[in-house]
C-alpha positions as CSV (number, residue, x, y, z in Angstrom):
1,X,-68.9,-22.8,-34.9
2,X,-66.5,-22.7,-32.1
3,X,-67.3,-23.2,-28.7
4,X,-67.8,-21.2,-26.0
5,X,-67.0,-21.3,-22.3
6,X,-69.9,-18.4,-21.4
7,X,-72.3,-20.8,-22.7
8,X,-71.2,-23.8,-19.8
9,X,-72.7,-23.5,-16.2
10,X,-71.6,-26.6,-14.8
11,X,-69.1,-26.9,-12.1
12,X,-65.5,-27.5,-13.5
13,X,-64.3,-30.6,-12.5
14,X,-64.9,-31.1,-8.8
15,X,-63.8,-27.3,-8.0
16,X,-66.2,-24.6,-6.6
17,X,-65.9,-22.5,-9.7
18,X,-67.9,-23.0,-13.6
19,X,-66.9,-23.9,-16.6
20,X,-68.4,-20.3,-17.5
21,X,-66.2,-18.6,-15.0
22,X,-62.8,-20.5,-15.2
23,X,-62.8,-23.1,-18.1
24,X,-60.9,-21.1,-20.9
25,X,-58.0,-24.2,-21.0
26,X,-60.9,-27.1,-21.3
27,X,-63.1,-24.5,-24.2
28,X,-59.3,-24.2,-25.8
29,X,-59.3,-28.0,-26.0
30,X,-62.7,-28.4,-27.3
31,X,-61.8,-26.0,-30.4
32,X,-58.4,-27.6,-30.6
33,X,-60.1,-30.9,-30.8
34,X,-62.7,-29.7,-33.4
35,X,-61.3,-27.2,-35.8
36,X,-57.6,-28.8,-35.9
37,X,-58.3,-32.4,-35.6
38,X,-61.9,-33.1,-36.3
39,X,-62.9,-34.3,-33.4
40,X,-66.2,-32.3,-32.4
41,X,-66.5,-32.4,-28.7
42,X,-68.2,-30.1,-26.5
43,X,-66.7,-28.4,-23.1
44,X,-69.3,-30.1,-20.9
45,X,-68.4,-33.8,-22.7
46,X,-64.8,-33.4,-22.3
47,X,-65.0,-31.9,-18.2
48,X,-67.0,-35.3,-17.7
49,X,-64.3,-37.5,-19.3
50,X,-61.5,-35.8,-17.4
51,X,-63.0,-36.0,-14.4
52,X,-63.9,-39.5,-14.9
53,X,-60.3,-40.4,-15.9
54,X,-58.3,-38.2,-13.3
55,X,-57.1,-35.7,-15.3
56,X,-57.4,-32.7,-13.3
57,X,-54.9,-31.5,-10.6
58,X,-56.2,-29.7,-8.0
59,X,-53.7,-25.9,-7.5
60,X,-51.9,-25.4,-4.2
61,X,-55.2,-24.3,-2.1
62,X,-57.7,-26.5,-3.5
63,X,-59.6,-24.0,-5.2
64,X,-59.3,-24.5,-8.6
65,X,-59.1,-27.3,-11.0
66,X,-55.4,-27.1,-13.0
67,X,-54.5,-28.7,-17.0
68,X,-51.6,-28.9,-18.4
69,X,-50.6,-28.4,-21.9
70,X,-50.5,-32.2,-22.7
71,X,-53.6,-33.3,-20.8
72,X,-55.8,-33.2,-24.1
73,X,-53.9,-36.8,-24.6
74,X,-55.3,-38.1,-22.1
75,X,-58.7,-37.8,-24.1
76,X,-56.7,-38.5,-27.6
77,X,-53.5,-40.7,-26.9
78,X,-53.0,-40.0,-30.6
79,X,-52.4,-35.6,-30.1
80,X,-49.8,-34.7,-28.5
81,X,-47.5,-31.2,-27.6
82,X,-44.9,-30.9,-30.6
83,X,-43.3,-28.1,-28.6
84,X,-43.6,-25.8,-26.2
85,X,-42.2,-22.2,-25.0
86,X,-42.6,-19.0,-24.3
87,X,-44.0,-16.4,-26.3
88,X,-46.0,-16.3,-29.9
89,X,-46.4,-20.0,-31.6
90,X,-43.7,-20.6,-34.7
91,X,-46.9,-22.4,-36.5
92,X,-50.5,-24.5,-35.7
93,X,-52.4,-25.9,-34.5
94,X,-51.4,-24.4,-31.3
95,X,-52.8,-23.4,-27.9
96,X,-51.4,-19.7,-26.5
97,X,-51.4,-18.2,-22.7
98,X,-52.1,-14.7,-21.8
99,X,-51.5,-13.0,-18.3
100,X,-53.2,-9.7,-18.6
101,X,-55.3,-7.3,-16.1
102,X,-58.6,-8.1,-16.2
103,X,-60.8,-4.7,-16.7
104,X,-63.7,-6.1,-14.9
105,X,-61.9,-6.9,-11.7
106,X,-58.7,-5.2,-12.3
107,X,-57.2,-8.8,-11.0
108,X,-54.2,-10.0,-12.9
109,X,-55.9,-13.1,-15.0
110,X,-54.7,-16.3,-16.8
111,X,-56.5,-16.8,-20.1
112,X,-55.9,-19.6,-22.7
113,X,-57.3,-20.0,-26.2
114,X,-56.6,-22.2,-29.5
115,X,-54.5,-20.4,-32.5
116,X,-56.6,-20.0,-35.9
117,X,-54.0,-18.2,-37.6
118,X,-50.0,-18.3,-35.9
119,X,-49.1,-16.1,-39.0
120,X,-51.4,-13.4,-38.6
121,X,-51.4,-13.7,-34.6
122,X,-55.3,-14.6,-34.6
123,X,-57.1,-17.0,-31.7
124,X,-60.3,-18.2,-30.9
125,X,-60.8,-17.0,-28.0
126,X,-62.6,-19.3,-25.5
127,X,-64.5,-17.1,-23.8
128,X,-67.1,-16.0,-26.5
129,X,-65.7,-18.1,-29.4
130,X,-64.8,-15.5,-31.7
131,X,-62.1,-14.8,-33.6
132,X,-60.4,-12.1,-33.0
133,X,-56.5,-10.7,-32.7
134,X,-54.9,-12.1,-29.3
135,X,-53.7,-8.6,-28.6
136,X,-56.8,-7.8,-27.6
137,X,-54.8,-9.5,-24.8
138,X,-51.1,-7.9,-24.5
139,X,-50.2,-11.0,-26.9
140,X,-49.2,-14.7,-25.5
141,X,-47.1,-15.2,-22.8
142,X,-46.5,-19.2,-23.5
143,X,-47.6,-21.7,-25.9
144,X,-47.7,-25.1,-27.1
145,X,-48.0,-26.4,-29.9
146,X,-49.6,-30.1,-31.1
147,X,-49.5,-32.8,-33.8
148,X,-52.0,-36.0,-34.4
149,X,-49.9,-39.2,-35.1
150,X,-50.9,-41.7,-38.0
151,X,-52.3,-44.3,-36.4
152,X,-50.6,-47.6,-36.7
153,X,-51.8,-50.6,-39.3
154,X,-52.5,-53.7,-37.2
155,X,-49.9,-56.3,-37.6
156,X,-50.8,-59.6,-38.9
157,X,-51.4,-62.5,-36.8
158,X,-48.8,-64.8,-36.0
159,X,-48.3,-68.7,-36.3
160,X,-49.3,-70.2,-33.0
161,X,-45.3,-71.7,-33.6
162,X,-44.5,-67.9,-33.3
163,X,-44.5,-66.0,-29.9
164,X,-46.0,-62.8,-30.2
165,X,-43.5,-59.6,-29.4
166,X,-44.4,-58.7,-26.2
167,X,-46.4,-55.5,-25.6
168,X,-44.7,-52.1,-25.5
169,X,-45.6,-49.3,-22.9
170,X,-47.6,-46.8,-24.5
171,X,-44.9,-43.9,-25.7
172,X,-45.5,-41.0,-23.4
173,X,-42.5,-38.7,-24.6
174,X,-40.2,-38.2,-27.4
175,X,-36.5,-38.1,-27.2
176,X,-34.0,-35.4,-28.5
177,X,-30.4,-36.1,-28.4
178,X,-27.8,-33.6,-28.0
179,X,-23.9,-33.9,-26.8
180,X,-23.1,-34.7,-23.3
181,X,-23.3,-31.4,-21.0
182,X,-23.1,-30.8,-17.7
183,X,-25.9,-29.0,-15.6
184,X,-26.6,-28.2,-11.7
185,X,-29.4,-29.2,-10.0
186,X,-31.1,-25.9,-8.3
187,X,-34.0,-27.3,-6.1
188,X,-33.1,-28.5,-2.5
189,X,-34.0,-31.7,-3.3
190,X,-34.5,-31.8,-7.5
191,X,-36.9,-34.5,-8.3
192,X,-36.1,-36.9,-11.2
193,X,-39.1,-38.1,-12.9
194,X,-40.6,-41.2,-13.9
195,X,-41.3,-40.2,-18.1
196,X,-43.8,-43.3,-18.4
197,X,-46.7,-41.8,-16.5
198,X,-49.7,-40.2,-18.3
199,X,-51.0,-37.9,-15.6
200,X,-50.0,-34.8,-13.1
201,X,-50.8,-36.7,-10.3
202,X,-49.4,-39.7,-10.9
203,X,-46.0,-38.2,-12.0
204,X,-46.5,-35.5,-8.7
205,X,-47.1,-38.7,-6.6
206,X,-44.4,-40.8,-7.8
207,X,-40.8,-39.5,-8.5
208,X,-37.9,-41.6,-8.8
209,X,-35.7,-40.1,-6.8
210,X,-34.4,-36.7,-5.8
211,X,-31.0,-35.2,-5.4
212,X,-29.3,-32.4,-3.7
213,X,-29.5,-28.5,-5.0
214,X,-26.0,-27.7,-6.3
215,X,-25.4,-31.4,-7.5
216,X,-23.6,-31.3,-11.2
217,X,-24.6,-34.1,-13.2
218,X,-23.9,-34.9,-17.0
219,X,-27.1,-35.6,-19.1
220,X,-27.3,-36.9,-23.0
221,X,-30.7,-36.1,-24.1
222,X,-33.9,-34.1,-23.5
223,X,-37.5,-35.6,-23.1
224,X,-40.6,-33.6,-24.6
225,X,-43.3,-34.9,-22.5
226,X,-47.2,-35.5,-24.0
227,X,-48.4,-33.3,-20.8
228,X,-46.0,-30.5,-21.4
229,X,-42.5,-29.4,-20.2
230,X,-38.8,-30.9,-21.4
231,X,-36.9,-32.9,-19.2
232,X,-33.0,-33.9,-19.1
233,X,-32.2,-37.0,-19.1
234,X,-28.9,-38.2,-17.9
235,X,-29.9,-41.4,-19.6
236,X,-31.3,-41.3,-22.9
237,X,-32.0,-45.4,-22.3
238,X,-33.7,-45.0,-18.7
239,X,-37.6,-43.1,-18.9
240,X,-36.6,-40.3,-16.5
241,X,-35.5,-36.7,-16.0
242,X,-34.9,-34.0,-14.2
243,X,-37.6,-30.9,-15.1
244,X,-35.3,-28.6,-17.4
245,X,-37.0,-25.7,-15.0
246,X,-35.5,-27.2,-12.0
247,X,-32.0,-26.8,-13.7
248,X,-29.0,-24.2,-15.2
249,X,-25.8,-25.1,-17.1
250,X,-22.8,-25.9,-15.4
251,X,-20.6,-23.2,-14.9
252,X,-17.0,-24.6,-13.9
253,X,-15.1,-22.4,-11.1
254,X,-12.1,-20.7,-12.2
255,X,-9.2,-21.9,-11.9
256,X,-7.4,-20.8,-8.6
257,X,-3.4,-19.1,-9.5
258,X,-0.6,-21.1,-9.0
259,X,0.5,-20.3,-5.8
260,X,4.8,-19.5,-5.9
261,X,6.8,-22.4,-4.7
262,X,8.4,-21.7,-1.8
263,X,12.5,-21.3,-2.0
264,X,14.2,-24.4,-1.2
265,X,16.4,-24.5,1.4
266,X,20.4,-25.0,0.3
267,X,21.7,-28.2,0.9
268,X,25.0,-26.8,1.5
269,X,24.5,-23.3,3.6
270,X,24.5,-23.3,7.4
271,X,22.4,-19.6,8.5
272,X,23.7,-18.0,12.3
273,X,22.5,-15.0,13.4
274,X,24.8,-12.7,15.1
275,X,25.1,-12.0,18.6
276,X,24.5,-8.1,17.9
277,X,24.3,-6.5,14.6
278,X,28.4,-5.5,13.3
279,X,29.0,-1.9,11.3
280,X,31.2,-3.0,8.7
281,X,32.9,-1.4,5.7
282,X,33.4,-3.3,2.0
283,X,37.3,-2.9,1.2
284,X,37.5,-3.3,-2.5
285,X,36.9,-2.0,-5.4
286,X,34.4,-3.1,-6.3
287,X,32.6,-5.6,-4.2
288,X,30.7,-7.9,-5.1
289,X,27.6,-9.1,-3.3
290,X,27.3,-12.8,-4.0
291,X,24.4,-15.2,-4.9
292,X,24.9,-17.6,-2.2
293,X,23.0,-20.8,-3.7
294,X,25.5,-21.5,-5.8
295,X,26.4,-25.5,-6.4
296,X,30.0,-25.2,-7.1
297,X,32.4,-22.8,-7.8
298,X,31.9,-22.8,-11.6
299,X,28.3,-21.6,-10.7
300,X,29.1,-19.0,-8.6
301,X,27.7,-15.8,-9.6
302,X,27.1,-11.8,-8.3
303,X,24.0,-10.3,-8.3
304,X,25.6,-6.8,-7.9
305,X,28.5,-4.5,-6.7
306,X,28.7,-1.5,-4.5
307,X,31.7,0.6,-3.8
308,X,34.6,0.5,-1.6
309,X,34.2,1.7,1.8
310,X,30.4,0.9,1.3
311,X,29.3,0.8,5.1
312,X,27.4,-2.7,6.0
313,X,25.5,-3.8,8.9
314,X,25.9,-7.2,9.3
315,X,23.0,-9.4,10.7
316,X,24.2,-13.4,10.2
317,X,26.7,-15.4,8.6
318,X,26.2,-17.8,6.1
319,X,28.8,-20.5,6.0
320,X,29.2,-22.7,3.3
321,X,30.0,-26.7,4.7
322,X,31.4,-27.6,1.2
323,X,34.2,-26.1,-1.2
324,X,36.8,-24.3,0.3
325,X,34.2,-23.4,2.9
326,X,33.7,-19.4,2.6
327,X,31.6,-17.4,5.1
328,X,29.1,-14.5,4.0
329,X,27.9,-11.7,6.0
330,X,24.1,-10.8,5.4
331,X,22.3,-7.6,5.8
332,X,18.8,-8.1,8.1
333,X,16.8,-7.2,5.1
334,X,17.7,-10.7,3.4
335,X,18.9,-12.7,6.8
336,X,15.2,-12.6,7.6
337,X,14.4,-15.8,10.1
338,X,17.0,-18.4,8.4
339,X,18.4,-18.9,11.8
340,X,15.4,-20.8,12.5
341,X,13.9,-21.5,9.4
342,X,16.6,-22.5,7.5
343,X,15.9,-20.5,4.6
344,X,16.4,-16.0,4.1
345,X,14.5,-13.6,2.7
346,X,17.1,-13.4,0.2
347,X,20.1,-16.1,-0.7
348,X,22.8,-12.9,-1.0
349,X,25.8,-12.2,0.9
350,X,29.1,-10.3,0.9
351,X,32.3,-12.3,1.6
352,X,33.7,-11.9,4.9
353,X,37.6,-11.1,3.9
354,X,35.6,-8.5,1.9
355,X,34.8,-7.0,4.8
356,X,36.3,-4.4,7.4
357,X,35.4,-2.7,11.0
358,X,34.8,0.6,10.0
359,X,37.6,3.1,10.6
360,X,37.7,5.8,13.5
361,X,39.0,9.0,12.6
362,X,42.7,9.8,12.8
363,X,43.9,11.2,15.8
364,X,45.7,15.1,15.1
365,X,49.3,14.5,14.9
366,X,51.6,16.4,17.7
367,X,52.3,20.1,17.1
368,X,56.2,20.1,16.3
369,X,58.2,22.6,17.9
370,X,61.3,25.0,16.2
371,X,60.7,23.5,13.1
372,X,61.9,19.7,14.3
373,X,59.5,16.8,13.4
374,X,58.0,14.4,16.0
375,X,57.8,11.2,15.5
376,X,54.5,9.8,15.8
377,X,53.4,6.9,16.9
378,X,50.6,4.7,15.2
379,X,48.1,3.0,17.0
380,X,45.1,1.0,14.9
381,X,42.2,2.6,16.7
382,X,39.5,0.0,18.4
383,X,36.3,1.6,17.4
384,X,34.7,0.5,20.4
385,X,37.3,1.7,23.1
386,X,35.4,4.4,23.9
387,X,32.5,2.1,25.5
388,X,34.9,1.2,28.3
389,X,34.4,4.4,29.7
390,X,31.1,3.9,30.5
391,X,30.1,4.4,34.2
392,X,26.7,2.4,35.7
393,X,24.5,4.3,38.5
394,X,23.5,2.6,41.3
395,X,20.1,2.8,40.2
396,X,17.7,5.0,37.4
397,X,17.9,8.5,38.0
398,X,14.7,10.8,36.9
399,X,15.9,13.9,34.2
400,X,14.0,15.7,31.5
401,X,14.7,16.9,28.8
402,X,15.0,20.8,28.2
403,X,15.3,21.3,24.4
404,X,14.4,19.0,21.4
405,X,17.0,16.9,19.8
406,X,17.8,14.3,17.8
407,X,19.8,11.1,19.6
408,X,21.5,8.8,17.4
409,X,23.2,5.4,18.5
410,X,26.3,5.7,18.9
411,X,27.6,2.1,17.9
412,X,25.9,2.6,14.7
413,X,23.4,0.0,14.8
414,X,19.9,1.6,16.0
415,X,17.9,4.7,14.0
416,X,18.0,8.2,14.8
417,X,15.4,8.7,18.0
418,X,13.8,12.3,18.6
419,X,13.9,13.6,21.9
420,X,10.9,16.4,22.8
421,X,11.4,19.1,25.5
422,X,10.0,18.1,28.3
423,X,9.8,14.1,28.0
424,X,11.3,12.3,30.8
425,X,14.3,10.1,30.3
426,X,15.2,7.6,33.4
427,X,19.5,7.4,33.3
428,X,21.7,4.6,34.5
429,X,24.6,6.0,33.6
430,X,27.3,8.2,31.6
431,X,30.0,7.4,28.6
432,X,32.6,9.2,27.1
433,X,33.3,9.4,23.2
434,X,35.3,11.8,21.0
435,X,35.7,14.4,24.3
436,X,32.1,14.4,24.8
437,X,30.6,13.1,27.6
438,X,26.9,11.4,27.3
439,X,24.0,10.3,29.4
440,X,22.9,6.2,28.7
441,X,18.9,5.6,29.0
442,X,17.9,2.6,31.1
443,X,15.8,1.5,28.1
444,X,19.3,1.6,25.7
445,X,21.0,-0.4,28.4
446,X,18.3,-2.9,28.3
447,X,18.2,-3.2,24.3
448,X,21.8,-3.5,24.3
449,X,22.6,0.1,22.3
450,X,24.1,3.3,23.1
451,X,22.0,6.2,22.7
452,X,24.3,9.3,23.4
453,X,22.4,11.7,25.5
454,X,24.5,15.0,25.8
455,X,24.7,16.3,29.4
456,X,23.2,20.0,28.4
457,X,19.6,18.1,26.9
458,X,18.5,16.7,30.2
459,X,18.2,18.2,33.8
460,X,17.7,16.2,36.7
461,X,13.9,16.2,37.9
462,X,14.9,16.9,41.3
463,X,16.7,20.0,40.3
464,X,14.1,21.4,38.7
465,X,11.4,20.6,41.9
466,X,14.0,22.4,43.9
467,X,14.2,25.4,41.9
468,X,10.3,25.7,41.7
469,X,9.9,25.6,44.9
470,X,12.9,28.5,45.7
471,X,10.7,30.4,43.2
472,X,7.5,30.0,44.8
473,X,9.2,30.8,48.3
474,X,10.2,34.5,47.1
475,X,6.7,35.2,45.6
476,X,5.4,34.6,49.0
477,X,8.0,37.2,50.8
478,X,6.0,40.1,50.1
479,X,2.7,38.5,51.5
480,X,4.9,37.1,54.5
481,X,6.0,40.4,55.2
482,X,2.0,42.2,55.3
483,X,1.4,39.5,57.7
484,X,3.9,40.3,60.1
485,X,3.1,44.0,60.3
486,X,4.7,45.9,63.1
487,X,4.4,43.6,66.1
488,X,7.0,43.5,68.8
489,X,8.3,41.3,71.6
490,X,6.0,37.8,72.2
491,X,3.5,38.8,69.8
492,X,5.6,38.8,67.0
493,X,8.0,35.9,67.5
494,X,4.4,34.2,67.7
495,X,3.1,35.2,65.2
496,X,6.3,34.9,63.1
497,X,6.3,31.2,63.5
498,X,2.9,30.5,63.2
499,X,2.5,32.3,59.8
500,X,6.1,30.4,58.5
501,X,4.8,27.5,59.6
502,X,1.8,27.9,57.7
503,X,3.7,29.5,54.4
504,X,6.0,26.7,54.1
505,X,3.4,23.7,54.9
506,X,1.2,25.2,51.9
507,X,3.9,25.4,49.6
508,X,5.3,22.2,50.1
509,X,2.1,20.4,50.0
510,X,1.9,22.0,46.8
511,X,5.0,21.1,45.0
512,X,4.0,17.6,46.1
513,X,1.3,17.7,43.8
């Protein structure tokens, strides 16, 4: 018959708490013992022993008395845990571990008990020693399962001429090989563990060494230890391991892109950046715009072609220092910084012969006269004559502008600015071009562009402070006139000037404002 754990009063180990009341893994070792192995022990007999030999391990507060799944060797070196994991058993004999909710105390509980049938999922269960199905428990949670070894014929003594082979350490684990892999170490520090101890608390007192969390180290083997749990071991000829619990596979990180190599910078290309920005024109047909990292002139090459009279803003040269030495003009776009960096945003240029001022429009010939023809003659225009006419204040001058409008630059080289009715524009002066005259912006000046301003935009802010207050003055006439009244002689010239005086120091204190 099986035993019991109901039928045990006495204290478990040297806790505070029964056999009765908390010795389900000793009464599972007891039936393991007996009905497995033939070895009839009862759960008083086997508390004593393990007491006497160390085998318990007190829990983190003291309370209770812990076992492991391998401590039953320490009574029988000979049984031992075959495996281990989580769930049902694949076979006996075999110890299971439930976590259920106890009804009593409706406590979540921790229950063990010995397998009497794997197949059929039966136990007998330590607390009244029946059998019975373990779902009478939600079904196992863990298990562990165990295997007596043969034990060994005694050798034959040797010759006295003979040394004896020295003794070997009792074998506390068993070894399973498998190909080199890499893991990580999770614990902050993982423990590695001396395999060769036979007890919790030597093992707990005694580790090896320990290592940092996050360390990746390569391991060749995995211990199966006789008190339960697998261990790597980066060493299959050293007795130690890291706790497989304590660990996760390697995971490599991926690999980071190739970043582009940056462009290298010609060996043969010199990069100037204008003094102000030229509006060119191409002048064939067509014309190529020319990769300009070329190595000789059987290599040279066009990336494209636009049209004659293409108009081009030109940013910086590039001058070639070998060959026959040609010179490039860039656009900004792919210029970029290669004045001071030595390499553009884009190695393409047009040749400079390639490349024209753009052309002013014709002048209107002379209107001939009877019939006769006048001879005409022509002058090649300079596109920028008409800057010369420009005339500098002596200083900024206030205006504001009274209608909206766009303002382009007239050289050609800024954007298209809009102008809102009633923004203020300071002026330093006036140009001429094409007939039409044009206020300059101090802020154009500064930037070195020409922003045409026509005259009829803007007004002068003083103007318009004049004419507000000439409009304010005639509202007041009719009041100036009730005030008067009809006084005569000293009482009204008085009068007169005092209420003037009055009129005018109100309204001027208010266009101040």
């Amino acid at each position: 018959m099986a035993y019991a754990q109901i039928n045990y009063t006495e204290e478990l180990g040297n806790g505070k708490y029964t056999i009765k009341e908390v010795g389900c893994f000793l009464t599972a070792f007891c039936n393991l013992l007996s009905e497995d192995f033939g070895e009839d022990v009862a759960p008083d007999t086997l508390n004593d022993f393990f007491k006497a030999h160390g085998t318990y391990v007190k829990d983190p507060d003291g309370a209770l008395e812990d076992l492991a799944w391998g401590s039953v060797s320490a009574y029988d070196g000979n049984v031992h845990v075959s495996g281990s994991g989580n769930g049902a058993p694949p076979s006996t004999p075999a110890i299971v571990k439930f976590v259920y909710k106890s009804v009593q105390t409706g406590l979540q509980t921790t229950h063990f008990c010995r397998v009497a049938d794997a197949s059929q999922g039966l136990i007998t269960d330590s607390w009244d020693g029946k059998v019975k199905s373990w779902n009478v428990y939600g079904g196992p949670v863990a298990y562990a399962t165990y295997t007596k070894s043969v034990p060994q014929p005694v050798p034959p003594v040797q010759p006295i001429s003979t040394p004896a082979p020295a003794a070997q350490p009792p074998t506390t684990y068993t070894v399973q090989d498998i190909p080199d892999k890499q893991i990580t170490l999770k614990l902050d520090p993982t423990k590695l563990w001396n395999l060769n101890l036979t007890s919790w608390s030597a093992m707990t007192a005694n580790p090896i060494a320990a290592s940092k969390g996050g360390t990746v180290v390569t391991v060749k083997a995995i211990a199966h230890h006789k008190l339960g749990g697998a261990y790597y071991m980066p060493d299959p000829g050293k007795p130690e391991g890291y706790n497989m619990v304590d660990c996760e596979d390697y995971t490599p990180p991926a690999p980071e892109a190739p970043k582009p190599a940056a462009p290298a910078k010609p060996a043969n290309v010199v990069f100037t950046k204008l003094d102000s920005p030229l509006k060119l024109a191409t002048n064939k047909q067509p014309t190529n715009v020319w990769d300009l990292n070329f190595k000789d002139d059987a290599h040279a090459a066009s990336n494209r072609a636009v049209d004659k009279g293409t108009v081009f803003i030109a940013y910086g040269k590039a001058q070639r220092t070998d060959l026959d030495k040609p010179a490039y003009f860039m656009s900004q776009e792919d210029f970029g910084d290669a004045d001071t960096s030595g390499v553009p945003a884009k190695y393409e240029g047009i040749n400079t012969v390639d490349l024209s001022p753009v052309a002013a429009p014709a002048a209107p010939a002379p209107a001939a006269s009877d019939g006769e023809t006048v001879p005409v003659k022509v002058v090649p225009a300079d596109p920028n004559k008409w800057q010369q006419s420009y005339t500098k204040n002596l200083g900024a001058v206030a205006y504001v502008a009274n209608t909206n409008a766009v303002i382009d630059d007239l050289s050609g080289t800024g954007a298209p600015e809009q102008l809102i009715k009633g923004q203020k524009v300071n002026v330093v002066g006036t140009f001429e071009k094409d007939g039409q005259k044009y206020y300059r912006t101090a802020k154009s000046a500064a930037d070195g562009l020409w922003y045409g301003l026509p005259v009829d935009v803007l007004t002068k802010e003083s103007e318009l402070k004049d004419d507000n207050f000439i409009e304010d003055a005639l509202k007041e006439v009719p009041k100036l006139r009730a005030v008067l009244g009809p006084q005569n002689g000293r009482e009204k010239a008085l009068a007169t000037a005092a209420t003037v005086d009055g009129f005018f120091s109100r309204l001027l204190h208010r266009n101040k404002k």
